[in-house]
C-alpha positions as CSV (number, residue, x, y, z in Angstrom):
1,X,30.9,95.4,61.0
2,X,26.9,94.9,60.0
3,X,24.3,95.1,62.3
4,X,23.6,91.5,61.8
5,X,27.5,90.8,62.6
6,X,26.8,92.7,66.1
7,X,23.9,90.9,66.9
8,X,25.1,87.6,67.2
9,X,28.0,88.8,68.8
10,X,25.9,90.4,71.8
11,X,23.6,86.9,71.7
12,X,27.1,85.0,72.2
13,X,28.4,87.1,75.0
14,X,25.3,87.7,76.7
15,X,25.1,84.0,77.0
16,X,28.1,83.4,78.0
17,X,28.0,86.1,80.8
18,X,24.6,84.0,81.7
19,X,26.8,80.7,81.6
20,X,29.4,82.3,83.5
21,X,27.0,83.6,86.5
22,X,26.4,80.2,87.3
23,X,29.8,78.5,86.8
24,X,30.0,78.1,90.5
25,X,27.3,76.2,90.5
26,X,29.0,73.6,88.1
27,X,31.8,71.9,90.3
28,X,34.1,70.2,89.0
29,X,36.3,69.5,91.6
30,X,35.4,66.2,92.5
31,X,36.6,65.3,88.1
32,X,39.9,67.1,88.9
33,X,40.9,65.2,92.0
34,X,40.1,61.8,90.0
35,X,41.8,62.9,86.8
36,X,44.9,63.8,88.8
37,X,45.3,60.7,91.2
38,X,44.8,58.4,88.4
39,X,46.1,59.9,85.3
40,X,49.5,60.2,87.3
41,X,49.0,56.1,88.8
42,X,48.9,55.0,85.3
43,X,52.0,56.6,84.2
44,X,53.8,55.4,87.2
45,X,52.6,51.8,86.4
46,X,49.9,51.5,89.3
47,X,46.8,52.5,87.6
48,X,44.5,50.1,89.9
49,X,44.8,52.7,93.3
50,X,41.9,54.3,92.0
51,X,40.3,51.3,93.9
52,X,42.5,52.1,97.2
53,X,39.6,55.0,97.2
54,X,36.7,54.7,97.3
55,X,36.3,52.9,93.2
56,X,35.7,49.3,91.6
57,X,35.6,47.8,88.6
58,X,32.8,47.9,86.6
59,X,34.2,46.2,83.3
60,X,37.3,46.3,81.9
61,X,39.2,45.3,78.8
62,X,42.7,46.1,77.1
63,X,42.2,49.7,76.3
64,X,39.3,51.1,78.3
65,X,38.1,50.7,82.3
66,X,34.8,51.9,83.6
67,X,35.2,52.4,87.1
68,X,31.8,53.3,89.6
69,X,32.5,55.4,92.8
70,X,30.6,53.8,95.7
71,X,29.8,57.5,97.5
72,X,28.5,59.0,94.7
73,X,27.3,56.1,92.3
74,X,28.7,58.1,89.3
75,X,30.8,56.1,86.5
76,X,34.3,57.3,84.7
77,X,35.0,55.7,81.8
78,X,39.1,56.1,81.1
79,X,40.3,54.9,78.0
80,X,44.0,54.7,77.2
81,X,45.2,57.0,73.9
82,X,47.8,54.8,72.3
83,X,50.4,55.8,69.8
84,X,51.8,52.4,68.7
85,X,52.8,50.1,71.8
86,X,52.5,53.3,74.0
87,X,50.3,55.2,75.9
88,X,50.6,58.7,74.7
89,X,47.4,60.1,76.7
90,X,44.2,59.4,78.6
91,X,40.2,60.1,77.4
92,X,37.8,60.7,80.7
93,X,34.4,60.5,80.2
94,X,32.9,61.3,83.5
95,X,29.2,61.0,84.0
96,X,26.1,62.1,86.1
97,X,25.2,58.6,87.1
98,X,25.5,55.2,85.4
99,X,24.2,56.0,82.0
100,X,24.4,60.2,81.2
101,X,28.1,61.2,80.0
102,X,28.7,64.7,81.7
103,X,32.1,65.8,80.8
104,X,34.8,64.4,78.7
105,X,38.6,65.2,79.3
106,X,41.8,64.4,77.2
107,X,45.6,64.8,78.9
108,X,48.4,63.7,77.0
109,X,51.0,62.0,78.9
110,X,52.1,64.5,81.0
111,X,48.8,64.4,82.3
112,X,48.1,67.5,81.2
113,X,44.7,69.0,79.8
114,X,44.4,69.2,76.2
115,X,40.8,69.1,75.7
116,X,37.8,69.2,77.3
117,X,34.1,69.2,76.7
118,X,31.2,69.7,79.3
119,X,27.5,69.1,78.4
120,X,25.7,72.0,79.6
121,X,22.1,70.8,80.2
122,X,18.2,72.8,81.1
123,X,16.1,72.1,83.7
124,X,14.8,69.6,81.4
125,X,17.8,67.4,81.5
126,X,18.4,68.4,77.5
127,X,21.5,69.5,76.2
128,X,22.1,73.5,76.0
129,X,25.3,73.8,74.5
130,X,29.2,72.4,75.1
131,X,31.6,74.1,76.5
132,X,35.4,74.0,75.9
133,X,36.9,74.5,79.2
134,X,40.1,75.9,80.8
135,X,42.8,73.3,81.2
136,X,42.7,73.6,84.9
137,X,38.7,73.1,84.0
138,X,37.8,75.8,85.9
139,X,36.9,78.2,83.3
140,X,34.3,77.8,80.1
141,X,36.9,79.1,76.7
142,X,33.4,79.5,74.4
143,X,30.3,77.2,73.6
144,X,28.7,75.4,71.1
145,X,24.7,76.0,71.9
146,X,22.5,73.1,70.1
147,X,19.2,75.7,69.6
148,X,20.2,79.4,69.4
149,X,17.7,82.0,68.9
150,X,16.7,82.5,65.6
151,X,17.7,85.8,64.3
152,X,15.1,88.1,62.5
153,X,14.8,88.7,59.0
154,X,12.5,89.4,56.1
155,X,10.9,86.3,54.9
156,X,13.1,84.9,51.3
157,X,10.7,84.7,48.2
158,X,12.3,82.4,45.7
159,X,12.3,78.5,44.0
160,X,11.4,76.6,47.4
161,X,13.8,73.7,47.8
162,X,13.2,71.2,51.0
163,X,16.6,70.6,52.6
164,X,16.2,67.5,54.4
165,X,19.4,66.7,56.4
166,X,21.0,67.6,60.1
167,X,19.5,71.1,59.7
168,X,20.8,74.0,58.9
169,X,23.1,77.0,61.0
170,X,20.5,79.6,60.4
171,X,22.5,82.0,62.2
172,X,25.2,82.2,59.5
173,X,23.8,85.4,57.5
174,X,24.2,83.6,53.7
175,X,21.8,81.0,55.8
176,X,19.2,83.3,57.6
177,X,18.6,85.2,54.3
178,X,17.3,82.5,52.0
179,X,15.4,80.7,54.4
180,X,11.9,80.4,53.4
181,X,9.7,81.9,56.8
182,X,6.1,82.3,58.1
183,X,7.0,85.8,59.0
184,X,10.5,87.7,60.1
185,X,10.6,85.5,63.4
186,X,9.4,82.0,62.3
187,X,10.8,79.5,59.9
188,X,8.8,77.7,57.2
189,X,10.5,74.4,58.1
190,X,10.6,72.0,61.4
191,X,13.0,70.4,63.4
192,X,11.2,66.5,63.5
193,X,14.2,65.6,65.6
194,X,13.7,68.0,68.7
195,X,10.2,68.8,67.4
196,X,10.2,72.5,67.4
197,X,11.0,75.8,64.7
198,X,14.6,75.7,64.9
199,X,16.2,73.0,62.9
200,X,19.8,73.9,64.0
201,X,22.4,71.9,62.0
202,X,23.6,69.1,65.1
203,X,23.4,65.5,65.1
204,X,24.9,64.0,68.3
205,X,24.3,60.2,67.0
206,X,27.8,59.5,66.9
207,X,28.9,61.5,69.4
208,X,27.8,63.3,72.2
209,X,30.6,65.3,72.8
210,X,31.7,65.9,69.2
211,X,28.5,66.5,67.2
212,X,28.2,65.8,63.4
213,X,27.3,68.9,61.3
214,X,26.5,68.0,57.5
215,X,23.6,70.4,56.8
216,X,25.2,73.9,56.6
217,X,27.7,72.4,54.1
218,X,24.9,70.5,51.8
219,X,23.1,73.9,51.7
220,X,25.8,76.4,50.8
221,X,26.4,74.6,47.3
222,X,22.6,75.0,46.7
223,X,22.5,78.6,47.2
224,X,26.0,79.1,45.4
225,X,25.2,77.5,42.4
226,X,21.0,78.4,42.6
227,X,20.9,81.8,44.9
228,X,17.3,82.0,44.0
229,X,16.7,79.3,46.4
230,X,14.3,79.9,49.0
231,X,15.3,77.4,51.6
232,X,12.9,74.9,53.5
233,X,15.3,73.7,56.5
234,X,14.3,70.0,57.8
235,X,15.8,68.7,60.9
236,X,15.1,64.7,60.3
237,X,14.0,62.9,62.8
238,X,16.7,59.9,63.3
239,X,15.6,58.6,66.5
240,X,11.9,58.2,65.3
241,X,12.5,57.4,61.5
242,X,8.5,57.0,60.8
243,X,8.3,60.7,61.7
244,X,9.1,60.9,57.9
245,X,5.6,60.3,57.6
246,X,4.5,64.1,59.4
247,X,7.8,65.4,57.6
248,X,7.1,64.3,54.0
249,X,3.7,65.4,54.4
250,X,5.0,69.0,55.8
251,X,6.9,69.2,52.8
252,X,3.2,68.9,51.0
253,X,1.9,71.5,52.7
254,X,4.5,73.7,51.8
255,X,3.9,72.9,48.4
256,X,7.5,72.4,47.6
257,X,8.7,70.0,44.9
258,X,12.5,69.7,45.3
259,X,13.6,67.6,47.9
260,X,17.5,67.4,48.9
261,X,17.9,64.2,50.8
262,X,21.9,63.9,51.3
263,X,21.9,60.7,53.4
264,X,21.1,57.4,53.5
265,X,21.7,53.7,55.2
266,X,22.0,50.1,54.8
267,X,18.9,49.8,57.2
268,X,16.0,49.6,54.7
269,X,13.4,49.0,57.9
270,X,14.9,52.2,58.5
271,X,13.4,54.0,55.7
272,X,10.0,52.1,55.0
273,X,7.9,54.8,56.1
274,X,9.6,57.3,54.0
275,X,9.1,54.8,51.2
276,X,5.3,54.7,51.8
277,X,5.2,58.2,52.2
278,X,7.0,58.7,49.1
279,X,5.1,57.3,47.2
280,X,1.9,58.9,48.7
281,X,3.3,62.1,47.3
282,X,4.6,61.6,43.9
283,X,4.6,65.5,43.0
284,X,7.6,65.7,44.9
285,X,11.1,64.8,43.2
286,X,12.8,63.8,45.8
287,X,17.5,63.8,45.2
288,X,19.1,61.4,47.4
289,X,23.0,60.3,47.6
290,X,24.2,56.7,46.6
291,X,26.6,56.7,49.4
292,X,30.1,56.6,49.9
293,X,30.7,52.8,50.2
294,X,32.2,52.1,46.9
295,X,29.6,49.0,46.9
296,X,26.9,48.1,43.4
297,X,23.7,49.4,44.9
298,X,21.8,46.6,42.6
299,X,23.3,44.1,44.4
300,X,24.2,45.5,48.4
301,X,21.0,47.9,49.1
302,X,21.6,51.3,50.5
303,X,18.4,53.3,51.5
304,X,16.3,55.4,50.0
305,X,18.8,54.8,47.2
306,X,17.7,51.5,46.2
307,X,14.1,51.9,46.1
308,X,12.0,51.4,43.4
309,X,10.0,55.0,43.2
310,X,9.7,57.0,40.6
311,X,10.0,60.2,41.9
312,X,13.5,59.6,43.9
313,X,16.6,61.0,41.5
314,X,19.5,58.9,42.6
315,X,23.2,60.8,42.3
316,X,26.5,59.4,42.8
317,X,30.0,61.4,42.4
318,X,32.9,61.6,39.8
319,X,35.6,63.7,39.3
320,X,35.9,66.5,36.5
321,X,36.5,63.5,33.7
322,X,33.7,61.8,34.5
323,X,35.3,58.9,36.2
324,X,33.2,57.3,38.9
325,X,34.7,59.1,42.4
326,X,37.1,56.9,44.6
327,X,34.8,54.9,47.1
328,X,31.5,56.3,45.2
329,X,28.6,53.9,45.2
330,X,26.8,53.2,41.7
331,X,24.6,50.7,40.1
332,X,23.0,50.3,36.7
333,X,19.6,50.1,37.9
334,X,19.8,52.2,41.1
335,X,21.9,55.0,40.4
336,X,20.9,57.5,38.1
337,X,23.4,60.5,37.6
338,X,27.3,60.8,37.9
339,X,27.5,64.4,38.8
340,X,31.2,66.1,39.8
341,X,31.5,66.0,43.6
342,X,34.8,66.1,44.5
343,X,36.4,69.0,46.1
344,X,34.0,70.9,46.1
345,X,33.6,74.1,47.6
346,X,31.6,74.8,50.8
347,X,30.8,76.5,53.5
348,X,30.5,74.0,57.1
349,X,28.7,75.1,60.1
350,X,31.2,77.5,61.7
351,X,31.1,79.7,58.8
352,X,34.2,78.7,57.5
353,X,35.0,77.8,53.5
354,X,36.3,74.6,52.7
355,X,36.0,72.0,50.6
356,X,34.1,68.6,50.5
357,X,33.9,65.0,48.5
358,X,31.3,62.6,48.2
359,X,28.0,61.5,46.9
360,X,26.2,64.2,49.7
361,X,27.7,67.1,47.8
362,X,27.3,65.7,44.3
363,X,23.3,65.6,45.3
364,X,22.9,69.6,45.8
365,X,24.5,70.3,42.2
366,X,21.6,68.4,40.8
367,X,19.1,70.0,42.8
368,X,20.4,73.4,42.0
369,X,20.0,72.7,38.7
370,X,16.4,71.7,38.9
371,X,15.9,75.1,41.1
372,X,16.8,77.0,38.2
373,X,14.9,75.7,35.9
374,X,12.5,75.3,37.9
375,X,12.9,79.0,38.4
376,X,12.4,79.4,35.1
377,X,10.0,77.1,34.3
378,X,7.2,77.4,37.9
379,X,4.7,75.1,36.4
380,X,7.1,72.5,35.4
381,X,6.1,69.1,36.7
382,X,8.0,66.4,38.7
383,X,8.4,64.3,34.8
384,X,9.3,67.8,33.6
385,X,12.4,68.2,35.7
386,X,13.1,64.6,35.7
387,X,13.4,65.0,31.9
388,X,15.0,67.8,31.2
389,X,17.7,66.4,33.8
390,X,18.1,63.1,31.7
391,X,18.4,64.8,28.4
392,X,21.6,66.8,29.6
393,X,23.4,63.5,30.6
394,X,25.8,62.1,28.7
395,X,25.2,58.2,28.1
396,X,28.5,57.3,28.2
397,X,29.0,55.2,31.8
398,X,28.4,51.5,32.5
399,X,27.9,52.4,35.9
400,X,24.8,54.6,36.5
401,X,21.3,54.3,34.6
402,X,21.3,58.0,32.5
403,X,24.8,59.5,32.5
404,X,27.2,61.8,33.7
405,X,26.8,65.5,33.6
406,X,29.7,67.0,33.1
407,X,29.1,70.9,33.5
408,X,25.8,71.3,36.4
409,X,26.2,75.0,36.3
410,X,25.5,74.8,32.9
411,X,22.1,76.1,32.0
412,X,21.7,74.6,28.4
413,X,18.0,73.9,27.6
414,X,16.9,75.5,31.0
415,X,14.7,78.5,29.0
């Protein structure tokens, strides 16, 4: 085991011997009682004598109640877990309150725990980390912490590369040692979401207790296919989109010209200020994904895809023959490259190898290969890499604007 392995462990157990301290601070009895009294009244066809004690009805609909308790003024929200016709469990979302979920409980039938996630929060009222607790939710399992310390390392010099996404796990090691820094102890990059220095990969827009991770996975086909990427980690800032203003200009700053933007939306409000900042800045070639819709761009907008700018690359994804990709977006005018992105091989947040489709992961190929000829070529310009990208297409697709490119780890014409 490397010293780098040991450290994290140490960070993870420390922390969880902090968590653990506390954990009688954390009680969860009054969840236990309710979970028990109802979960066992709806399987016995009498799920209303919650209100027999001390509940009512806040609203209430075929699948899901929200019930307030009067002494404590904190909402449940139970929703039923149906297999066919039948109820085959219960979801409890407990909260602190009316309006901040707490803790979130699954029991099958049996009324038995099978899941559970607890929101560990600061004194700031921000979220920590989530645990996965014991199934007599008494004990915290492990946790999932949402800004974990950064750990040291010499700063990467390579082919900067701004990865613009849900950030990055910059405690994986293949991570931590291309990341572009200030020094050993501070990142080159920003989280605009949580505006601070660690862009962790988490975005918990869709769901509190299950966060979305996209970042990690974006990144390790980068630094596979291009490892002299020295990696600019963005955190983007989805609850204040005009922040793409400060981020865009950050990028500037950093004198970086390749920009991985793996996302996108049918909200074009959404992105406006990206577009004017975009096109403030039009030294920077900025690669963003068509989507995954299987919708003509030209005619339904999907943003920043659909823009008119001449410095965004637009990629969409096929499989090996060049075939546009199974629920791939495309479009004539909008859509510049079919690149293959399907199946390919990553590495998610956890650490773990897997595999991934879609437009997102068809983006990274491209930009590794502008990294490495970038690499090769450091005072190429924007047009430069923008050329040499179109003259390896092959023009043989009705439904993007230059081509498909069959082989991206291809070098040809790079030197």
């Amino acid at each position: 085991m490397n010293k780098y392995n040991k450290y994290l462990i140490i960070i993870f157990y420390l922390s969880l011997t902090i968590f653990n301290s506390n954990a009688s601070e954390i009680n969860l009895e009054f969840e236990r009682n309710a979970i028990e009294e109802h979960c066992a009244a709806v399987f016995e066809n009498f799920e209303n004598k919650l209100l027999e004690n001390n509940w009512e009805i806040l609203t209430s609909n075929n699948h899901t109640t929200d019930y307030l308790h009067l002494e404590n003024n904190n909402k449940v929200t139970v929703r039923k877990i149906l297999r066919g016709d039948n109820i085959n469990g219960i979801r409890y979302i407990f909260h602190d309150g009316i309006q901040n979920p707490k803790l979130m409980v699954n029991v099958d039938k049996k009324c038995i725990v099978k899941l559970s996630r607890l929101l560990i929060k600061n004194e700031k009222g921000t979220i920590d980390s989530i645990a996965n607790l014991s199934k007599d939710l008494k004990l915290v399992i492990d946790q999932e912490f949402f800004n974990p310390p950064l750990p040291e390392a010499k700063p990467f010099i390579g082919t900067k590369v701004a990865i613009v996404d849900t950030g990055v796990n910059y405690t994986l090691k293949f991570i931590n040692s291309n990341l572009s820094r200030e020094n050993s102890k501070t990142l080159s990059g920003y989280d605009f979401e949580d505006d601070d220095l660690l862009p962790f990969d988490i975005d918990i827009s869709r769901s509190l207790f299950f966060p979305f991770h996209h970042g990690t996975a974006v990144t390790s086909i980068i630094l596979r296919e291009a490892p002299l990427s020295e990696i600019v980690a963005y955190r983007f800032p989805r609850s204040d989109m005009c922040k793409f203003k400060l981020l865009i200009n950050h990028i500037a700053n950093n004198k970086i010209k390749i920009v991985n933007l793996s996302m996108g939306s049918k909200h074009e409000k959404d992105w406006v200020c990206f577009k004017n900042a975009a096109y403030q800045h039009k030294n920077i070639l900025f690669f963003v994904s068509a989507g995954n819709d299987g919708i003509n761009i030209d005619e339904k907008g999907v943003y920043p895809a659909s823009f008119d700018l001449e410095n965004i690359i637009v990629i969409t994804s096929s499989d090996i023959f060049g075939n546009l990709a199974r629920d791939s977006n495309f479009g004539k005018n909008s859509v510049d490259f079919l690149i293959p992105g399907e199946q390919i091989p990553v590495i998610d947040h956890r650490g773990v190898r897997t595999k991934a489709s879609g437009s997102s992961y068809a983006v990274p190929r491209v930009v590794a290969m502008a990294v490495r000829y970038l690499s090769n070529n450091p005072n190429a310009s924007v047009g430069d890499i923008k050329n040499i990208l179109i003259s390896r297409a092959v023009n043989n697709n009705q439904f993007v604007k230059y081509g498909w490119i069959p082989d991206p780890l291809d070098d040809y014409l790079f030197d």
